[in-house]
Every structure is written in C-alpha cells, then in structure tokens.
C-alpha positions as CSV (number, residue, x, y, z in Angstrom):
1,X,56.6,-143.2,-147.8
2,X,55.3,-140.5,-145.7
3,X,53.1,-140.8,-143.0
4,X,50.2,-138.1,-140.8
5,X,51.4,-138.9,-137.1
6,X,47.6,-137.9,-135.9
7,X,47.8,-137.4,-132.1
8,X,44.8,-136.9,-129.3
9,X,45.2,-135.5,-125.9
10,X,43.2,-138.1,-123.4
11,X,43.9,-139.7,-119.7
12,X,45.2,-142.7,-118.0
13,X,41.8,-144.0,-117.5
14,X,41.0,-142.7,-121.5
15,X,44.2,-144.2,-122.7
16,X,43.1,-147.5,-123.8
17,X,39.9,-146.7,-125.2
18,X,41.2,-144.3,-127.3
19,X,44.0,-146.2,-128.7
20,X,41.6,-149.2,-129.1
21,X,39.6,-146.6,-131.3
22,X,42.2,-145.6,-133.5
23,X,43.6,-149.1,-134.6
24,X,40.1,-149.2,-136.5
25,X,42.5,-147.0,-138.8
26,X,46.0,-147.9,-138.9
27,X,47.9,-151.4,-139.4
28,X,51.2,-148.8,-138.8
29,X,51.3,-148.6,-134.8
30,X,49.7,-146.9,-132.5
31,X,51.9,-145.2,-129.3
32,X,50.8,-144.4,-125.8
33,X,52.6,-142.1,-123.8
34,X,52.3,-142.0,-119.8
35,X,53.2,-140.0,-117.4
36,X,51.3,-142.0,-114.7
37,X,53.6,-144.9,-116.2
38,X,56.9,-143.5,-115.5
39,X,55.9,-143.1,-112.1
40,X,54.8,-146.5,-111.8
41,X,57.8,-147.3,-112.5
42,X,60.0,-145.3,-110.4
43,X,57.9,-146.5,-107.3
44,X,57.6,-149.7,-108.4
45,X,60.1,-151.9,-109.7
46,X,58.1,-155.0,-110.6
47,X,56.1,-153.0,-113.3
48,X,56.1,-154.4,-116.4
49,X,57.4,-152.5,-119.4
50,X,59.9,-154.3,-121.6
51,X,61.3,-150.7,-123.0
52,X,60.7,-146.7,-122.1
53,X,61.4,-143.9,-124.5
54,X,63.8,-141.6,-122.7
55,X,61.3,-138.6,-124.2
56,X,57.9,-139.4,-122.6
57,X,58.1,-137.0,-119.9
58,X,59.4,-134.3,-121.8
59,X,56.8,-134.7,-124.7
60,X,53.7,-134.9,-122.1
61,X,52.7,-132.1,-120.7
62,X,50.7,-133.0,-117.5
63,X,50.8,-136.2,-115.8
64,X,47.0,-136.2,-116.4
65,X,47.9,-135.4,-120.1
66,X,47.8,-138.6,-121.9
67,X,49.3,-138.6,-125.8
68,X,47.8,-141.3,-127.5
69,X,49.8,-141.3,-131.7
70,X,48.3,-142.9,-134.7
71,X,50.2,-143.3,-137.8
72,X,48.3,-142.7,-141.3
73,X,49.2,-143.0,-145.0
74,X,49.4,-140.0,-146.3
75,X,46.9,-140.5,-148.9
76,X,44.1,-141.8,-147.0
77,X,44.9,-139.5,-143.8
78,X,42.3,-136.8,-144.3
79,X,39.4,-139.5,-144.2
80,X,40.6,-141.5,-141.6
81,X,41.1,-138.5,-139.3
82,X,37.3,-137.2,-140.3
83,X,36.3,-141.0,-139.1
84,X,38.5,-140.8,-136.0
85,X,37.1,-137.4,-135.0
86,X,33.2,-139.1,-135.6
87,X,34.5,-141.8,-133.1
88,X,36.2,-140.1,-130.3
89,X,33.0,-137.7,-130.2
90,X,30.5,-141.1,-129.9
91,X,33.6,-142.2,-127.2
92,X,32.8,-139.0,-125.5
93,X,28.9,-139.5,-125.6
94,X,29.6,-143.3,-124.3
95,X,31.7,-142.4,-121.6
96,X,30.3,-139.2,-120.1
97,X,29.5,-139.7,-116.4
98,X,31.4,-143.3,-116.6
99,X,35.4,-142.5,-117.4
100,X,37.0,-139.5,-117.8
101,X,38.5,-138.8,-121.4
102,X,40.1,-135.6,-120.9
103,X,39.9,-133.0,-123.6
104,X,40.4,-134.9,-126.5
105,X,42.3,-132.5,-128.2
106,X,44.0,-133.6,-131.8
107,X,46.9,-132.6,-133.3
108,X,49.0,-133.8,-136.6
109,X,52.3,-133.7,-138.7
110,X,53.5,-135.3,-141.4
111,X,56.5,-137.3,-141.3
112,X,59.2,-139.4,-143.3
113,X,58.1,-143.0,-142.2
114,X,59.1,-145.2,-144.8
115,X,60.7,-147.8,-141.9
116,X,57.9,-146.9,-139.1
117,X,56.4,-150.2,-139.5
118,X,59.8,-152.5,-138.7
119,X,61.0,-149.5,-135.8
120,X,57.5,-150.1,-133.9
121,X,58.2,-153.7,-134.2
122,X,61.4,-153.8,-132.8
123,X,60.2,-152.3,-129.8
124,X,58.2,-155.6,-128.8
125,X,59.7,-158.2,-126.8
126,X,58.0,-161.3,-125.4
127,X,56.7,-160.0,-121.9
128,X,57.0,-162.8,-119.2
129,X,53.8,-162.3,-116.7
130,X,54.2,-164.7,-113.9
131,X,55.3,-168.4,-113.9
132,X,54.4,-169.4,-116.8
133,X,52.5,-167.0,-119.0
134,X,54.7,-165.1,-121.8
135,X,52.6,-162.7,-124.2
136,X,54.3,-162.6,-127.6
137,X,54.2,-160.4,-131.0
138,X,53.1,-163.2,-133.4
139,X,55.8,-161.7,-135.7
140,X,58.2,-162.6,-133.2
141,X,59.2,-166.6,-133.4
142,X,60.1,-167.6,-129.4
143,X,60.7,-171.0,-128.3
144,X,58.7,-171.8,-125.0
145,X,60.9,-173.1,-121.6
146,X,59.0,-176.1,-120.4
147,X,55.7,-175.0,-118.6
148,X,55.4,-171.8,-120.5
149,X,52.0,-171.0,-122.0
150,X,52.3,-168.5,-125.1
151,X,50.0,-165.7,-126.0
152,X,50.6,-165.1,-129.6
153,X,48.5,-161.3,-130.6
154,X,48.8,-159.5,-133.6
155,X,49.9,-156.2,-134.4
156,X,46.1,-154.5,-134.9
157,X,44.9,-155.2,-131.1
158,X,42.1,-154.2,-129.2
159,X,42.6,-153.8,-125.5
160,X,44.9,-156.0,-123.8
161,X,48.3,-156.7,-124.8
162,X,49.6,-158.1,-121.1
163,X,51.7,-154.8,-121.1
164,X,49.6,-152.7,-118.8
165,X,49.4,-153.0,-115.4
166,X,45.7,-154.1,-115.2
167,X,45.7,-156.8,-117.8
168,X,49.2,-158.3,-116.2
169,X,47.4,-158.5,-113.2
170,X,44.8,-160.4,-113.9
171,X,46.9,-162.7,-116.1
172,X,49.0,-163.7,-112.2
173,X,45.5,-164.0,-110.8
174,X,44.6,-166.4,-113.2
175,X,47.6,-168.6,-112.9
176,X,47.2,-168.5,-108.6
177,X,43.4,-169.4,-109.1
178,X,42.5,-171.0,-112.2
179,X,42.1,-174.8,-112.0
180,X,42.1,-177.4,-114.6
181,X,39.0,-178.6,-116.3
182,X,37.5,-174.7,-115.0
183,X,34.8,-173.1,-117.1
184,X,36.3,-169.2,-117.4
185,X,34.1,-166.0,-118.3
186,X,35.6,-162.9,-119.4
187,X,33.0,-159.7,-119.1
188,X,34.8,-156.8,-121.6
189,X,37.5,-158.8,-123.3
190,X,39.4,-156.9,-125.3
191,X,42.0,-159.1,-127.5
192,X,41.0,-161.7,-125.4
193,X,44.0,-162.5,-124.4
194,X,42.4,-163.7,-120.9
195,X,40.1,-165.8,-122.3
196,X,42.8,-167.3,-124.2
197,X,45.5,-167.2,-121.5
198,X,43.1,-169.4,-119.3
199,X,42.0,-172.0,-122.0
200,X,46.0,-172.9,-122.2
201,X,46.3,-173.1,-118.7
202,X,43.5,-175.5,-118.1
203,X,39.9,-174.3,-118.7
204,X,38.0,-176.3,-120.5
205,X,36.2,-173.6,-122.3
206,X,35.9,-169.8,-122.0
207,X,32.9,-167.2,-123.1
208,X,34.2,-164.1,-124.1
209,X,31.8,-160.8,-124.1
210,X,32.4,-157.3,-125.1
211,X,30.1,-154.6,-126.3
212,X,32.9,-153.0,-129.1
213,X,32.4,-154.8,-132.2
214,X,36.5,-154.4,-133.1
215,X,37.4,-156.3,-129.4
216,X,35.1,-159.0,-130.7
217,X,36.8,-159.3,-134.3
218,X,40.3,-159.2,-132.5
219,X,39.5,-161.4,-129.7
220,X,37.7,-164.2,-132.1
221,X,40.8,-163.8,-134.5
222,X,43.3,-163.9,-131.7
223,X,42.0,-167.2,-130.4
224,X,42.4,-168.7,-133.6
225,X,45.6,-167.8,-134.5
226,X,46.4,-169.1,-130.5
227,X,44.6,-172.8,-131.8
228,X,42.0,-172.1,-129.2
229,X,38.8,-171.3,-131.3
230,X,36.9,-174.5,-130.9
231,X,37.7,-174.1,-126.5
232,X,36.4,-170.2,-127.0
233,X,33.0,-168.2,-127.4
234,X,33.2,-164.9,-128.4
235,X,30.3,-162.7,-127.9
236,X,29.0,-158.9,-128.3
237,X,27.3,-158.3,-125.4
238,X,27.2,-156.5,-121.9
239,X,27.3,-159.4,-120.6
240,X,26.4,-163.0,-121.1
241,X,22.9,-163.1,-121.9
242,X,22.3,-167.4,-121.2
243,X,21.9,-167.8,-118.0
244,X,23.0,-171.6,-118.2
245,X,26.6,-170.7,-118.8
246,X,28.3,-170.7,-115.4
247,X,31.7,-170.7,-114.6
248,X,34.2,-171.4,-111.7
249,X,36.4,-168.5,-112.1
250,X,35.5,-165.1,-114.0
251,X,37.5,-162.1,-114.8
252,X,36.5,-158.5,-115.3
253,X,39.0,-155.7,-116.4
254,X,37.2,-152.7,-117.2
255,X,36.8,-149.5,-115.6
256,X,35.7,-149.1,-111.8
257,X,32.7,-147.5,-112.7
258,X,31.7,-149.5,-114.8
259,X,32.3,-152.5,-112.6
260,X,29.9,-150.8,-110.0
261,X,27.1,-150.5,-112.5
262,X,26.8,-153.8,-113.4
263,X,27.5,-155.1,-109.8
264,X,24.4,-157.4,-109.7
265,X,24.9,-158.8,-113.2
266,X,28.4,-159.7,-113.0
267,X,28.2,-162.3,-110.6
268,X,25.4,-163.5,-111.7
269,X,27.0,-166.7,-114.4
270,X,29.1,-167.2,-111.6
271,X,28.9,-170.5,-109.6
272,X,28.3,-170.9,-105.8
273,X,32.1,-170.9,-104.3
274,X,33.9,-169.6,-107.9
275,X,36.3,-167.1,-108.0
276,X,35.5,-163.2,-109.3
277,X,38.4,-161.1,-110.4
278,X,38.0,-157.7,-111.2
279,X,40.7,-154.8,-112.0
280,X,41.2,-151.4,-113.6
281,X,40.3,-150.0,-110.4
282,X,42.2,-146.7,-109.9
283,X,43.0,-145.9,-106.2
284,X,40.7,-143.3,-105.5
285,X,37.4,-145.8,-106.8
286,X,38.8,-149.0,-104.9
287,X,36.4,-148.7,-101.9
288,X,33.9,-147.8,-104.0
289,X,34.0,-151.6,-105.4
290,X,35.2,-152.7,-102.3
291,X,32.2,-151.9,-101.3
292,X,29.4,-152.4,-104.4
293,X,30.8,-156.0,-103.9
294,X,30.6,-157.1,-100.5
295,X,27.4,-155.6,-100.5
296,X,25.6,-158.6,-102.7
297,X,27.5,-161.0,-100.5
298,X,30.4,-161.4,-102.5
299,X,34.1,-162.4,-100.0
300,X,37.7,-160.5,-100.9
301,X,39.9,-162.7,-100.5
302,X,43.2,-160.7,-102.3
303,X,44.3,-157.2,-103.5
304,X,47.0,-156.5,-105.7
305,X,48.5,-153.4,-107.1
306,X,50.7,-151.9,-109.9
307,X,51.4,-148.7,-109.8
308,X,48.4,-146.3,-109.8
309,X,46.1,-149.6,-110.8
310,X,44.3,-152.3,-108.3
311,X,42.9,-155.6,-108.8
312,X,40.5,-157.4,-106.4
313,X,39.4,-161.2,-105.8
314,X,36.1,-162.1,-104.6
315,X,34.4,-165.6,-103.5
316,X,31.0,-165.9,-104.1
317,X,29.4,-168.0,-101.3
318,X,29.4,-171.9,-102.1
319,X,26.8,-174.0,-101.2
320,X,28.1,-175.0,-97.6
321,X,28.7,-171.4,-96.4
C-alpha cells in the first residue's frame, strides 16, 4: 500500500495544534519533529522522550521550523489534503494575534508504506511520569507495579499524550497536589488525559472543557476506554459555563496567551484556598502570567520547567486569609 506523506511547516508553539488538526484525517500516524526538542534534551536530562530519530535536526531546517507529517491513503489523499488546507487556513484565522503558526507551508511525496502503521507503533513505549503515573498505547498490554495509575489513549489523539513537556508537567503537579475525594477541572483538555489521570488518582469527579469538537470526541472516548466515564464530564466550551461546579484543584494547559485572556474566568469555578495549575508558558510570556495572575489575587506557590516550557501553581485565597 502506498501512502501521501503530506507535511506543513509550523512552530513549537503551532506544533500541537496543527497535528491535532491533521488526525481529523489519518488513523496512519502523525510525526512531529523539533528542533526546540533536541535542545531540551541536551540541556536537560530529565526530559521525557522515550525515543529520538537520529535525522530530526538534519531534516528541520530552523530551530523555529517545525515539521509536522501526516500519512494519507493514496486514494483518498487529494481530498483529505483540500480539507486539511481549509483547516489550517481557519487555524490561522483562530490563532492570529494569539499563537504563532509560522508559515504553514505544505509539502508531499508519496511513499511505499505498506508496514507504516506497525513501524509508528513500535516507536511507543509506556512513558513513566512521576511516582506513579505511566501513560500507555492502548495497543500496548503493560502490567501495573503496585501504586501505578495507567493512562491507556488511543492511537487518533487530540492534544496530550504525557509526551511533551507541558502535559508531563502538569501530570507531577497533579500527583504533588491533588487530594483524594478532590473535585478536578480541566480548561482545554485535549485527550483528556488530565482529567482522567486525576480521577484515578483520587478525584471524585472531573469536568472536562475544550472548544475543538475532535478533543471533546477523544477526551469523552478516552475516559471510557480508561473505565472513568461515569467520574468524567466532558464539555465544549471555553470554559465551564455552571457556575455551581467548583473544584479544589484545576488545571490549565494551553497557550500563555491564551491563559492571560481568560485570566478572570479561569479562576472563577475555583474554590476559596484550591489549587490552579497552568502551563504551556514559553519563557519569554512567563512574567506576563506571572503577572495577569497575581494581579486578581491569585498566590504562586511553585515553578517548574522543561526545557523551553514552564508551568506555574497558584492558591486562590481560602476563606481565613
């Protein structure tokens, strides 16, 4: 079988968006390569990346060239790359002013791919992210150590494999501050893999928002395969629109920009003395939230990094303070 390997030319901060976009179109794979990843690496060892292809920096350009690759059936190729091309120029619309995409630029070749499918599995390991969390390919069987919680996603994901920095940061974050019997939110939540992540280790129930209908699909799915439907709420929205819905501990990784838009409505389902963390803060925005959330009262109490990416931890004021 041959296949189109359909590639477009984006950013770090584009990456994920755009390969969110294209598994609307492929069950086949879809490949990210990163400069800004290798770096990460060689700076800092306790990235995690379970594999690297010894080719990335030659086939990228730029460091601020990101390659995002799809892989299409021949046969249905030419439509799907007219619908991809309609998407990435609505992404564009979305997005201008808020994250920067890059040029966008598309390129294709055919090629043999009769084994691509098993190949692009065998790249996939369970990743271990902190004590106890271990994100696994649900193709993949894996026998749990005692306290382990398992993340089982599929192969057609939205955002948020545990894989980049951002998401495996928030994942540690949640084990440190997460209690049992907490009611979790998660604003933007991709595969919801934090939603689901928290429900096994101890929330009582978690509401899940995100504006892209294919993250809702995927993060509703994924917490069923995970046995955690009837614990999760899955929702397209902004943000959560009942105002009765609080929670001790929410989580919010999106895009710094975005996290300063909406810095008034965030907190806002959050409960006196819960917990707020945020990430996919890029270096050069960080005191840019720093700042949008002290400002409505909110205390940092932690700061991580991973590579290029930051996370933050705020306290909202409890009732005593």
């Amino acid at each position: 079988m041959k296949f189109i390997e359909f590639t477009v030319h984006t950013t770090t901060e584009g990456s994920e968006l755009v390969a969110d976009l294209l598994w609307n179109y492929t069950s086949y794979g879809v490949a990210v390569r990163d400069a800004a990843d290798i770096i990460a690496l060689q700076r800092d060892k306790s990235t995690y990346w379970d594999y690297m292809d010894e080719d990335v920096e030659k086939s990228v350009s730029a460091p601020q060239d990101v390659l995002v690759k799809c892989f299409l059936p021949v046969d249905t190729a030419a439509e799907d790359i007219r619908g991809i091309e309609q998407d990435l120029a609505q992404l564009r619309a979305r997005s201008e002013g808020f994250i920067p995409l890059g040029t966008l630029e598309t390129s294709r070749r055919e090629i043999e791919g009769d084994d691509w499918l098993n190949v692009w599995k065998e790249h996939f390991r369970p990743l271990h992210i902190g004590g106890r969390v271990v994100v696994c390919p649900e193709w993949i069987a894996y026998d749990p150590a005692p306290g382990e919680v398992i993340i089982k996603l599929d192969s057609n994901m939205a955002f948020g494999t545990g894989e980049h920095e951002t998401t495996a940061m928030c994942l540690e974050l949640l084990q440190k501050y997460l209690r049992e019997g907490d009611t979790l939110i998660d604003v933007g939540c991709g595969s919801g893999i934090l939603g689901i992540a928290g429900v096994k280790l101890g929330a009582k129930f978690a509401y899940l928002t995100d504006i892209d209908y294919v993250a809702v699909q995927s993060a509703a799915h994924n917490a069923e395969n995970n046995g955690v439907a009837d614990r999760v709420r899955v929702a397209r929205s902004d943000l959560l629109e009942d105002a009765s819905v609080c929670g001790e501990i929410m989580t919010a990784n999106i895009t710094a920009d975005i996290l300063c838009r909406l810095c008034d409505s965030i907190p806002k389902n959050l409960k006196a003395g819960g917990t707020l963390i945020l990430s996919g803060i890029i270096g050069s925005k960080l005191a840019l939230v720093r700042e949008a959330y002290t400002a409505i009262g909110l205390t940092e109490i932690e700061a991580c990094r991973r590579g290029e990416w930051y996370a933050l931890v705020f306290r909202k004021k409890g009732e005593k303070d």
